[in-house]
C-alpha positions as CSV (number, residue, x, y, z in Angstrom):
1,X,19.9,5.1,-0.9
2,X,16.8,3.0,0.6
3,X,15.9,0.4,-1.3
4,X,13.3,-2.9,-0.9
5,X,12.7,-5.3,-3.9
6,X,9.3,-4.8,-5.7
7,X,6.1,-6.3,-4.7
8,X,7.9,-7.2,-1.4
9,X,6.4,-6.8,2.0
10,X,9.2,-3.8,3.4
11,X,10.0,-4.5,7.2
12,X,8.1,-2.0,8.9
13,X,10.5,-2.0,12.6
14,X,12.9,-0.9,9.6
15,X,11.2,1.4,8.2
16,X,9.9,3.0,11.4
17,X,13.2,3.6,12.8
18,X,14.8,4.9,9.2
19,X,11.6,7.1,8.6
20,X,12.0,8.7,12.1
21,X,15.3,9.3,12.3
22,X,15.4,11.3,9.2
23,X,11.8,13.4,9.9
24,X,13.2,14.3,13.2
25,X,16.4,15.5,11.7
26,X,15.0,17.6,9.2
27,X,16.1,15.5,6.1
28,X,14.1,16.1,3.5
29,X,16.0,14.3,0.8
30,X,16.2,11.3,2.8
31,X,13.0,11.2,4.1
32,X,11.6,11.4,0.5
33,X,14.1,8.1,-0.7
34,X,12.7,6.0,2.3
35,X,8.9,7.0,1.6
36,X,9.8,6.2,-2.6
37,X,11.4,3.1,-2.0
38,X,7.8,1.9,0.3
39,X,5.7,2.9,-2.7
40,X,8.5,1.3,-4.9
41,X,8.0,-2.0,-3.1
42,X,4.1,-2.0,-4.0
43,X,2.8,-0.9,-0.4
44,X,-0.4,1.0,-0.5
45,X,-1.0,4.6,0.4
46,X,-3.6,3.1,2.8
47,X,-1.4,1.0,4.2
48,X,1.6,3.5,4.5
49,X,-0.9,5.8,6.7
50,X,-2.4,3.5,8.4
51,X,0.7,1.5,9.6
52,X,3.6,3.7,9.2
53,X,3.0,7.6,10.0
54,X,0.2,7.2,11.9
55,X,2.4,5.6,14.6
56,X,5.3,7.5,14.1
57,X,2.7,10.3,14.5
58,X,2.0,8.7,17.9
59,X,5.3,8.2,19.2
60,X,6.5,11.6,17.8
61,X,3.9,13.3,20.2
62,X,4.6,11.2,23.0
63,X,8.2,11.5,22.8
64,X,7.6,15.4,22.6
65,X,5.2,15.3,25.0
66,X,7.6,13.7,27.7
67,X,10.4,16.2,26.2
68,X,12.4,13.5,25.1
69,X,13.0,15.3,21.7
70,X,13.3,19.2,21.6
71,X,11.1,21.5,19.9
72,X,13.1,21.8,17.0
73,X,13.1,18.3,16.2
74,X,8.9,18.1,16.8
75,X,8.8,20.9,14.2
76,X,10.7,19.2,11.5
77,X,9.2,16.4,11.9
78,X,5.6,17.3,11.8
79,X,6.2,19.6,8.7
80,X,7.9,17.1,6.9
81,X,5.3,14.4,8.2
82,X,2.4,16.9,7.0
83,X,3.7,16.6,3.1
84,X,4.1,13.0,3.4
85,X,0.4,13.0,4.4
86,X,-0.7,15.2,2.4
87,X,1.0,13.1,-0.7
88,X,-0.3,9.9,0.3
89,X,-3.9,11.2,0.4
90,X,-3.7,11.6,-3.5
91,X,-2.9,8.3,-3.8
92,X,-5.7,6.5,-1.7
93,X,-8.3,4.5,-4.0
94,X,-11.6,6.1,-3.3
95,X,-14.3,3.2,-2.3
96,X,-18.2,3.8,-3.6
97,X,-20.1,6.3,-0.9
98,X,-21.5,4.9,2.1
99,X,-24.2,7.5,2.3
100,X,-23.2,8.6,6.0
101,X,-22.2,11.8,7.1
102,X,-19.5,12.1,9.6
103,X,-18.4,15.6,11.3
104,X,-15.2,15.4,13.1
105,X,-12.9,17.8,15.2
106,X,-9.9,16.9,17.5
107,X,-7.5,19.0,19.7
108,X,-6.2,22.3,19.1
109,X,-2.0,21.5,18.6
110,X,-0.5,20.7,15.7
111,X,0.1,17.4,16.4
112,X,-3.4,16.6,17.0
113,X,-4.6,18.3,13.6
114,X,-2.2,16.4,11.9
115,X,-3.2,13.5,13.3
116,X,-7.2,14.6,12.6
117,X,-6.1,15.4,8.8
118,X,-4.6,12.2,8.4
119,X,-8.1,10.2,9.6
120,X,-9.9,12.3,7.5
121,X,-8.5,11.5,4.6
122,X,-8.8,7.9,5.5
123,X,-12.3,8.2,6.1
124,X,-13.3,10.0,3.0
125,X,-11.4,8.0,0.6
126,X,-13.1,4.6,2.4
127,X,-16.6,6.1,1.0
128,X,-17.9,8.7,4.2
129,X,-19.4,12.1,3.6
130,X,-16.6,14.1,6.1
131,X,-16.1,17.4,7.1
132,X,-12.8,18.1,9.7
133,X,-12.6,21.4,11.2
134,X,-9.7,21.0,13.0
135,X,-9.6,22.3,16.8
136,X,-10.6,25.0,19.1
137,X,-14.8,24.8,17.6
138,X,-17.1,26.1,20.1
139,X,-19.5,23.6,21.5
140,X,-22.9,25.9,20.3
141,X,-21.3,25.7,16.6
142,X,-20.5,21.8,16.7
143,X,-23.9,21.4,18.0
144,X,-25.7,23.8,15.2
145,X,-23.5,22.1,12.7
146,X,-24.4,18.5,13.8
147,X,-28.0,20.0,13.1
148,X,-27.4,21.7,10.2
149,X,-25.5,18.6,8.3
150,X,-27.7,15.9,9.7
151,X,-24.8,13.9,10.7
152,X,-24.7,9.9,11.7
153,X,-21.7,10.4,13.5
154,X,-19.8,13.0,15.6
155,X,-16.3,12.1,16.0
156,X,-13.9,13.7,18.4
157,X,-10.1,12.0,17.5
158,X,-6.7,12.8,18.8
159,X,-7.5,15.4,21.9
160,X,-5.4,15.8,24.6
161,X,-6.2,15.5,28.5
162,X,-7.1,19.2,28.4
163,X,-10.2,18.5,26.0
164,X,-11.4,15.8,27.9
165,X,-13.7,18.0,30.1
166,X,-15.0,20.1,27.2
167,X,-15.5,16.5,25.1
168,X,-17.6,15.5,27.9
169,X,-19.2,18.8,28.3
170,X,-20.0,18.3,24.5
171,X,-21.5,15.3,24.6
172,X,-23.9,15.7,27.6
173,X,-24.6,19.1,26.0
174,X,-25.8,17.1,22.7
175,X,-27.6,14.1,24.6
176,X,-29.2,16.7,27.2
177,X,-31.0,18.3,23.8
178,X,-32.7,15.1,23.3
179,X,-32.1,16.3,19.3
180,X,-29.7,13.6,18.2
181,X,-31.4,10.5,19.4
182,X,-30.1,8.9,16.3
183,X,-26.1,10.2,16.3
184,X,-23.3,8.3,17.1
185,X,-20.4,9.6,18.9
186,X,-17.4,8.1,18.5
187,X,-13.8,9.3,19.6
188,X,-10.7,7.9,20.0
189,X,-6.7,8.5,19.6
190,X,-4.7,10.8,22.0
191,X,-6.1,11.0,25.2
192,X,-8.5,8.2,24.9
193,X,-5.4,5.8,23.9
194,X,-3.9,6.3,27.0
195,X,-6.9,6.6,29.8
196,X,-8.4,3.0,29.2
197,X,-12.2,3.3,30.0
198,X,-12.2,7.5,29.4
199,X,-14.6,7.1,26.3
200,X,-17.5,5.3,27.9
201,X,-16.8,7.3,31.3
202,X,-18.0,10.4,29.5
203,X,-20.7,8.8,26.8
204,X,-18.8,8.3,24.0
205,X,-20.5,5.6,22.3
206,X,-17.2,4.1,20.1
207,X,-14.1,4.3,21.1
208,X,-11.0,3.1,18.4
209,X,-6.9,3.8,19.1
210,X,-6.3,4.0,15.9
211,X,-7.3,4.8,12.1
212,X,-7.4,1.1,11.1
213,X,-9.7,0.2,14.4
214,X,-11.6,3.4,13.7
215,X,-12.7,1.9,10.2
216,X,-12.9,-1.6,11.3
217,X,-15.9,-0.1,14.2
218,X,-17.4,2.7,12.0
219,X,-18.6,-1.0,10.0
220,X,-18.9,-3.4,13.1
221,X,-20.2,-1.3,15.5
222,X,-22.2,0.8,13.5
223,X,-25.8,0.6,16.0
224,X,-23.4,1.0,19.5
225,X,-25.0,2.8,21.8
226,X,-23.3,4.1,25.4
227,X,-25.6,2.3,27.4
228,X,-26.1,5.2,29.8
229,X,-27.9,7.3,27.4
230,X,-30.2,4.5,26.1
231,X,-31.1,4.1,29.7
232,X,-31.8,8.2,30.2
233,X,-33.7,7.9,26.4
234,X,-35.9,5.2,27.7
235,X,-36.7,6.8,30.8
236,X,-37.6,10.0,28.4
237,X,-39.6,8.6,26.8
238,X,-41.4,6.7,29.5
239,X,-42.2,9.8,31.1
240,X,-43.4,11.4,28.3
């Protein structure tokens, strides 16, 4: 049985490789003993999402993605990483609200909407007014809902190469309306982790690789602008 003394930082290389090996393989029971024995120790919820299955998450869909584990093994694992998730969202600390709305949508796999449920969670237990539809939304609804919601921020995380063209199609759809002067697009994860410069290429303002960055901006870079759509605003508005 897995074991680490209390209060004690757990050694995540560990960890990772034990937690892997047994979501994989379909082991429930001892998937369960690893994840009790973290929260045993004193680790966070936070922290075990942030730091442990979001890159197993990652490395899981790479790995499958390269076909370096089979199908089977990608389906136990992201089943059994789903629960995990969906346990460690009940235990996240809920921070005061932020007063920001944030509408977000990612790829249409599982993978990716596991990925996109896991940042969610984050996000709306650190204080933002989310919604997460998943994949596969229709450009004309994302736009009408952006409207309908008055959102601060659209955020597109964990797509794959396929969505890139219809992300970018997205976001010159939404800057072309010259309606959401005042939203910020951020997106990040997936594709955008592994095409350096992809996110400012197509307008994105933000761009994070991960949940933890994805906070850490959502604060820092709050007023980021892509600077090729300040210069087309200007030039709108010099016209005019």
């Amino acid at each position: 049985m897995t074991s680490f003394a209390p209060n004690s930082t757990p050694n995540f290389d560990r960890v990772l490789e034990q937690l892997f090996t047994t979501l994989v393989s379909g082991d429930r029971r001892g998937t369960r003993e690893i994840v009790d024995a973290v929260y045993a120790a004193g680790m966070p919820a936070e922290t075990i999402a942030k730091d442990i299955y979001w890159p197993i998450l990652e490395s899981i869909a790479a790995m499958y993605r390269k076909d370096q584990i089979t199908t089977l093994s990608h389906h136990y694992a992201t089943r059994l990483l789903r629960s995990l998730v969906d346990q460690a969202q009940a235990r996240f600390e809920m921070k005061a609200p932020r007063g920001r709305r944030i509408s977000m949508f990612c790829g249409p796999n599982e993978t990716e909407e596991l990925a996109g449920q896991l940042v969610a969670d984050l996000l709306e237990a650190d204080g933002y007014d989310i919604t997460f539809a998943g994949g596969g939304v229709a450009n004309d609804e994302i736009r009408e809902e952006l409207g309908q919601r008055e959102s601060d921020t659209l955020l597109v995380f964990a797509s794959s190469a396929k969505d890139a063209p219809f992300i970018r199609e997205l976001i010159d759809e939404v800057r072309g309306s010259g309606a959401f002067d005042n939203l910020q697009i951020v997106v990040g994860g997936g594709v955008f982790n592994r095409a350096p410069g992809l996110a400012e290429e197509i307008g994105a303002d933000v761009s994070a690789n991960s949940p933890r960055e994805l906070l850490e901006k959502l604060v820092s870079e709050s007023t980021a602008r892509n600077e090729r759509w300040v210069k087309t605003t200007r030039r709108t508005r010099s016209a005019a």
